[in-house]
C-alpha positions, 0 to 999 in steps of 0.5 A: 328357543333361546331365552337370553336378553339380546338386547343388552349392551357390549359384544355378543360373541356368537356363531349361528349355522343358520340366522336364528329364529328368537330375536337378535334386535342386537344384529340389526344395528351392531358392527357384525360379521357373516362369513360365508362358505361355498355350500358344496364345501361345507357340506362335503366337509360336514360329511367328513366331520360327522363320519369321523371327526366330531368329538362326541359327548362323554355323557350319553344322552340325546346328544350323544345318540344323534350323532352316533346315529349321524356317524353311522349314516354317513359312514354307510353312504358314499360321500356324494349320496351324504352331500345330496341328502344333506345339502338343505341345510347348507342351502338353508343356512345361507338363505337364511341370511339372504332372506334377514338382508344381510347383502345390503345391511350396512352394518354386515362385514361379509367374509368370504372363506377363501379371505379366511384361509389365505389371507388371514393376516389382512382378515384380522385386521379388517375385522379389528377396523370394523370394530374399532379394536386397537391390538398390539401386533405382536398379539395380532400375529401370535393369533395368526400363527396359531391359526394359520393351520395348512396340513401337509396332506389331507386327513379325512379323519381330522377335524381340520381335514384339509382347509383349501377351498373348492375341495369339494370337486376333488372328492365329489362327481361333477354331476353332484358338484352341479 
């Protein structure tokens, strides 16, 4: 449950996996941002993730036992069993803003992952439209650069893996990937 007044003025800078079940009456009538992702990659990059990336908590806790418990599931599974198991969520996530009209809200900028990742330049800059920002482009480009992460090989072990979309039919069996 979240107990914050979202009906405040300004910006609200969040991000949410899944659209969230307290009442963001904010989103219905703000400039907002969805940016989706082909499920099977997000899933397939979750895997990696949870097997071998994530930071976990320094403080032990509920927290830290649930993904400690995470990583040992998916460091016991071979990476197409972990995508079927845990694909609901994926295919939730993204139903969740399909079911709140997100398609068709006028006030919904949709991203695709792909724009992100090759084009961020020209993502920026729509998204400085889309709130009517004014950036200097010098800070635009610094943000890029910083940003504009492609590593040489891919590194399963690293929080930024490999970003190329469509991975997911590399690493997963076509019969998973259908």
């Amino acid at each position: 449950e979240v107990d914050t007044d979202w009906r405040g003025v300004g910006y609200c800078f969040a991000g949410f996996r899944s659209f969230p079940e307290a009442p963001l009456p904010l989103v219905d009538t703000a400039p907002t941002i969805l940016l989706v992702r082909d499920p099977r990659d997000a899933v397939v990059s979750h895997y990696f993730s949870a097997r071998d990336s994530h930071q976990l908590p320094q403080v032990d806790g509920t927290l830290l036992r649930r993904m400690i418990a995470r990583r040992e599931n998916a460091r016991s599974m071979r990476v197409d069993d972990w995508v079927v198991e845990n694909q609901g969520a994926a295919i939730e996530a993204l139903s969740s803003y399909l079911a709140q009209g997100f398609l068709t809200r006028p006030n919904v900028a949709i991203y695709r992952y792909e724009d992100v990742i090759y084009r961020k330049r020209a993502w920026v800059a729509d998204i400085l439209a889309w709130f009517d920002w004014q950036v200097a482009d010098d800070v635009v480009d610094g943000i890029v650069r910083k940003f504009d992460v492609f590593p040489q090989k891919e590194a399963r072990d690293r929080h930024i893996r490999q970003v190329h979309p469509g991975n997911h039919r590399s690493i997963l069996k076509p019969a998973t990937c259908a």
